[in-house]
RONU-645463 format. One line per 10 residues: number of its first residue (from 0); their letters; for each residue x, y, z negated of N, C-alpha, C, O, CB. Coordinates in steps of 0.02 Angstrom, whole numbers, plus 50000, padded with zeros to 5 digits. Glycine has a CB too. Layout:
BEGIN
NUM) a) X Y Z X Y Z X Y Z X Y Z X Y Z | ...
END
This chain:
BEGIN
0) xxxxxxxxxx) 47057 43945 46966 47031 44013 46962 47087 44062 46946 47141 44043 46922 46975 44018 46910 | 47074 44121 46958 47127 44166 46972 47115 44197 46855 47098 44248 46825 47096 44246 47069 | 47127 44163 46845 47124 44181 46774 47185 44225 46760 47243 44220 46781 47122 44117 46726 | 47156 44268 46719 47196 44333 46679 47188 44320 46611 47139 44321 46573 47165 44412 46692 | 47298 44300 46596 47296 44275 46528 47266 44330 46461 47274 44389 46445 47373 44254 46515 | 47233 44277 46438 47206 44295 46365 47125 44324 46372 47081 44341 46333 47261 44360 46328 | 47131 44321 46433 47046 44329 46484 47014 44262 46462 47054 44219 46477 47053 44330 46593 | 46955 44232 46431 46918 44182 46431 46875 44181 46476 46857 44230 46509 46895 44174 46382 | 46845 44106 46485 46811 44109 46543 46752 44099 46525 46748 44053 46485 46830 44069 46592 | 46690 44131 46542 46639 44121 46510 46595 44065 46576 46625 44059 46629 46605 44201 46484
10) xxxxxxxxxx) 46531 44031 46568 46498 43980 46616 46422 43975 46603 46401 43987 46546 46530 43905 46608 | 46384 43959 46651 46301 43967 46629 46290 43950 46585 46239 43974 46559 46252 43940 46657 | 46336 43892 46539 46309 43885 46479 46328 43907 46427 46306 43890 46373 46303 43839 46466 | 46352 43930 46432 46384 43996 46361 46378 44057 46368 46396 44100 46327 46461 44004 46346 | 46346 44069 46428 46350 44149 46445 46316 44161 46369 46348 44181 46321 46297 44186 46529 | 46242 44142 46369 46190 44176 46328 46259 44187 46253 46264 44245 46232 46098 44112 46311 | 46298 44138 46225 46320 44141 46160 46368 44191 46159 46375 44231 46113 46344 44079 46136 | 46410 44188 46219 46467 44241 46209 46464 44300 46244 46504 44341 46222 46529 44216 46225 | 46440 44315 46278 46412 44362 46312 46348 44424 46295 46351 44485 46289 46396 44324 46356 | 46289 44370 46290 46211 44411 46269 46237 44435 46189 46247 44491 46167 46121 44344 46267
20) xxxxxxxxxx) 46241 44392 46168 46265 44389 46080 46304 44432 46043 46301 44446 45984 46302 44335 46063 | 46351 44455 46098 46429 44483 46062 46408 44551 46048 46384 44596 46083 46509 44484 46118 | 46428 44546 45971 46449 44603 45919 46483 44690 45968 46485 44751 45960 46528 44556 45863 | 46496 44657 45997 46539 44710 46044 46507 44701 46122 46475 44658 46153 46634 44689 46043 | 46540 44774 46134 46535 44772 46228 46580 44724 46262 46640 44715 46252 46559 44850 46266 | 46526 44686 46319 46564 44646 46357 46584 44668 46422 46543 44695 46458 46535 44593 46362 | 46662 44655 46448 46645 44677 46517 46667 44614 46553 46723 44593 46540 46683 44748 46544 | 46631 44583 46595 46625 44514 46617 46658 44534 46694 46638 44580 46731 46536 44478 46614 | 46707 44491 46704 46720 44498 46804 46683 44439 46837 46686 44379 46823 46818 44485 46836 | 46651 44467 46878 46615 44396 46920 46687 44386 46975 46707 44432 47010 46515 44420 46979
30) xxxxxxxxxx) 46717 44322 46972 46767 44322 47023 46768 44259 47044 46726 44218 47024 46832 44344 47005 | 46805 44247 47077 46808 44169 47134 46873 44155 47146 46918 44192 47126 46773 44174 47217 | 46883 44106 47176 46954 44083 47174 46998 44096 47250 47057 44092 47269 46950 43999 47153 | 46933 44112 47279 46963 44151 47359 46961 44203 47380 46967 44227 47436 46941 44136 47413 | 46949 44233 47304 46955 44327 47306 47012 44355 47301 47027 44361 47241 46921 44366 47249 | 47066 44384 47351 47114 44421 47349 47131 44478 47302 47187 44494 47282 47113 44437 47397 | 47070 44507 47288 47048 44575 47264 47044 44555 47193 47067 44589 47147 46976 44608 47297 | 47009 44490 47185 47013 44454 47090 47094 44458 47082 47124 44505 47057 46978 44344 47075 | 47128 44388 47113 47176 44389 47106 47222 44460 47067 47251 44452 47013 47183 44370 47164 | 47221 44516 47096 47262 44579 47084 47244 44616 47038 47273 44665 47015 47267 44621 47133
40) xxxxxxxxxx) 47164 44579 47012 47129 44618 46946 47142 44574 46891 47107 44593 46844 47043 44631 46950 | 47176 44526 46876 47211 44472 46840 47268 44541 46796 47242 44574 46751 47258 44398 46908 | 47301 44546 46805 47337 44581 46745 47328 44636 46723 47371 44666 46689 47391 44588 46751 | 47262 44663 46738 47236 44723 46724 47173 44711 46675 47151 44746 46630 47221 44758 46790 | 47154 44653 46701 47127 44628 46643 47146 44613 46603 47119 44632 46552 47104 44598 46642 | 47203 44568 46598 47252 44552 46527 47262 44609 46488 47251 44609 46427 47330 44526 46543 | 47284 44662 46523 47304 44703 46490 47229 44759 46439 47239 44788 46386 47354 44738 46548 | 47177 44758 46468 47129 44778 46457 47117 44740 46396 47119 44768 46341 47087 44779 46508 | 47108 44686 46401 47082 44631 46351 47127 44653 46285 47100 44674 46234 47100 44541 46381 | 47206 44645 46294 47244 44649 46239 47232 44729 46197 47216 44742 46139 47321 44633 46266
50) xxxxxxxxxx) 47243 44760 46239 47230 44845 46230 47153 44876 46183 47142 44921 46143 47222 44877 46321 | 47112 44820 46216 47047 44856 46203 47013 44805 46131 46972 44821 46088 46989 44855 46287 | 47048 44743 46141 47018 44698 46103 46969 44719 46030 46923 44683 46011 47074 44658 46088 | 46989 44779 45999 46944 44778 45944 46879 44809 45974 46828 44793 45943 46973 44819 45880 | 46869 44857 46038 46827 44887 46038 46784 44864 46108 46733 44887 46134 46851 44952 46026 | 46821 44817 46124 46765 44758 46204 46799 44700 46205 46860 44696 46194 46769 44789 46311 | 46762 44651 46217 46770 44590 46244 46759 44588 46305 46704 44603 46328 46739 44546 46219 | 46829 44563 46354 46840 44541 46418 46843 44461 46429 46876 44421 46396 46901 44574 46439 | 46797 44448 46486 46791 44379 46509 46788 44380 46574 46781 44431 46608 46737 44342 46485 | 46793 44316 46595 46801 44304 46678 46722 44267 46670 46688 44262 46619 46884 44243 46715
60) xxxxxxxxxx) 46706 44241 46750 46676 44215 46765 46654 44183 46825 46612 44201 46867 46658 44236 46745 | 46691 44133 46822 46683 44085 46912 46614 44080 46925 46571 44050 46892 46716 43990 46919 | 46606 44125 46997 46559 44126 47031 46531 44049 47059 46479 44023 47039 46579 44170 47077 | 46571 44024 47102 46560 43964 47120 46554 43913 47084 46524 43868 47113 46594 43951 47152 | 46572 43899 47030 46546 43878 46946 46486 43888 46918 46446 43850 46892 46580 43911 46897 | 46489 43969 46932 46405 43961 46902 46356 44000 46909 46334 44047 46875 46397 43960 46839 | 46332 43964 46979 46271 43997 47013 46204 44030 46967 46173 44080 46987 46242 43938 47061 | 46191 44003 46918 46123 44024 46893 46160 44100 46868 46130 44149 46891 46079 43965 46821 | 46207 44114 46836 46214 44178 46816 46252 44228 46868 46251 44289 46865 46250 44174 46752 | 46278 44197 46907 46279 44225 46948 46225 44263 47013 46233 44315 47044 46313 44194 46954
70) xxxxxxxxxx) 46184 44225 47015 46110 44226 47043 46068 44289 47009 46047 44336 47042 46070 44149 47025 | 46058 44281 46939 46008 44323 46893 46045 44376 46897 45999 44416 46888 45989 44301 46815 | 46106 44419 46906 46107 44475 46908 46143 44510 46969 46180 44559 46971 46128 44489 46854 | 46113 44456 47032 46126 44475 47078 46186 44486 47105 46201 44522 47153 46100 44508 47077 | 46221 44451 47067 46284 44481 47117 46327 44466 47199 46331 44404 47198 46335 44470 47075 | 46345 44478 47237 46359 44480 47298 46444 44497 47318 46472 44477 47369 46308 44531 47323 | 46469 44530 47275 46531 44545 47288 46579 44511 47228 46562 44501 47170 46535 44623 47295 | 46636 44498 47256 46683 44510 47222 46742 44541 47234 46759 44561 47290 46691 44470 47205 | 46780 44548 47178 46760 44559 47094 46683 44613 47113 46665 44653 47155 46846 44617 47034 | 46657 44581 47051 46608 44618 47024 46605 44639 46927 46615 44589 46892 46545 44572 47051
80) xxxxxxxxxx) 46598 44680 46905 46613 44701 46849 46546 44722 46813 46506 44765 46829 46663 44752 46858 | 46547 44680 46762 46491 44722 46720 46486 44702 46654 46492 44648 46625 46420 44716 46748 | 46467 44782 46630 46459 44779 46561 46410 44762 46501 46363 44801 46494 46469 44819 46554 | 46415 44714 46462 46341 44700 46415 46349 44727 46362 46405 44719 46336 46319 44627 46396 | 46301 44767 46326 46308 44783 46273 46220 44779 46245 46168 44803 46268 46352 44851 46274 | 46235 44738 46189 46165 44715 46132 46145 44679 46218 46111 44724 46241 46088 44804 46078 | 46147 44650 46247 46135 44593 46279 46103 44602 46348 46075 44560 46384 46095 44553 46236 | 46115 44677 46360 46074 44711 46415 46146 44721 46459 46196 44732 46426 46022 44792 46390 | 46151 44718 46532 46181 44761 46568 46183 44846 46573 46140 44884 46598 46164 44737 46614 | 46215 44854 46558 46236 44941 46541 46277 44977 46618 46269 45034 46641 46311 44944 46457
90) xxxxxxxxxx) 46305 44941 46636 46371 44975 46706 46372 44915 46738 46369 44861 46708 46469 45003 46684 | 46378 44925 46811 46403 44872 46851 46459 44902 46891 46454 44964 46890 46349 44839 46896 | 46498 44884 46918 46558 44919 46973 46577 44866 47008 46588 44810 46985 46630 44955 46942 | 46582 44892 47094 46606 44828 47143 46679 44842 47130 46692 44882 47084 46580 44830 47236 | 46735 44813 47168 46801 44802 47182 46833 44813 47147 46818 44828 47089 46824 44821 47221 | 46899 44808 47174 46979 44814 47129 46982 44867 47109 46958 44905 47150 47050 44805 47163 | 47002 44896 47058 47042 44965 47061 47076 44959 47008 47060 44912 46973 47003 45033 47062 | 47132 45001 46984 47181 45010 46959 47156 45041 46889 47112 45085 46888 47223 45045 47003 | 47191 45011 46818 47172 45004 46756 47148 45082 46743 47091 45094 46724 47231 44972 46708 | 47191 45132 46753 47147 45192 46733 47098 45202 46749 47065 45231 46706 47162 45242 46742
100) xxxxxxxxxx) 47072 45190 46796 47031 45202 46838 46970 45162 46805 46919 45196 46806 47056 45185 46907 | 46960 45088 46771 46949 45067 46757 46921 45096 46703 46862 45112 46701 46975 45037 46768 | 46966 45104 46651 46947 45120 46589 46920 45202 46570 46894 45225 46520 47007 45101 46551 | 46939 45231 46631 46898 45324 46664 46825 45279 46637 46800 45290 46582 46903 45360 46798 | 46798 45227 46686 46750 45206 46714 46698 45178 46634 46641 45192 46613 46780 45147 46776 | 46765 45126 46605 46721 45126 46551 46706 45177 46480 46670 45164 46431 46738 45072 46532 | 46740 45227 46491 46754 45252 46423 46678 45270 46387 46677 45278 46326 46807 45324 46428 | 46625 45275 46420 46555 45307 46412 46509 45233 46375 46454 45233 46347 46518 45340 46506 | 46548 45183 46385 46518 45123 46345 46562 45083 46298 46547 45031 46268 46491 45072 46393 | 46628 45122 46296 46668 45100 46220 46651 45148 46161 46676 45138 46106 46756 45105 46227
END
C-alpha cells in the first residue's frame, strides 16, 4: 500500500475503535495500491499528520482490504477523503490535491 509515513492504517476491524471513537477529528484516505493519485497524496499526508497531530488524526485505509467499510460509506473513488468527528462523517472530498488546498478544505472541522 502506498502508505504515508507516520500515516496508520486503519481496517474493518478497528475502524469502529480508532476511527468512530477518537477524541479528535479523523480524516481517513480511502486508497488502494493502484491509485496513482494515492500514491502523490502520501507526503501530504505525512506532513498533515505531523503538522496537525494535536488537533486531527490522519489514517489510511486499504480499500481492497476492507470492503465492509469501504462499502458502508459508499465510496467509489480514489483517494477518497473523509472526515469523522464524534463518530459521524462531517466532509467527504474526491481526489488529489495539494496540502493547502487541503487544509483551505479542512479548516471548518479543526
Amino acid at each position: 500500500m502506498s502508505t504515508a509515513t507516520g500515516v496508520p492504517e486503519v481496517t474493518d476491524a478497528d475502524f469502529e475503535a480508532e476511527v468512530m471513537r477518537s477524541e479528535l477529528p479523523v480524516l481517513v484516505e480511502f486508497t488502494a495500491d493502484w491509485c496513482p493519485p494515492c500514491r502523490q497524496m502520501a507526503p501530504v499526508l505525512s506532513a498533515l499528520a505531523a503538522e496537525q497531530r494535536e488537533r486531527l488524526k490522519v489514517v489510511q485505509l486499504n480499500v481492497d482490504a476492507n470492503p465492509a467499510t469501504t462499502n458502508a460509506f459508499k465510496v467509489l473513488s480514489m483517494p477518497t477523503f473523509m472526515v469523522f468527528k464524534a463518530g459521524e462523517p462531517v466532509k467527504s472530498m474526491v481526489g488529489a490535491r495539494a496540502k493547502r488546498r487541503l487544509l483551505e478544505e479542512l479548516s471548518d472541522v479543526l
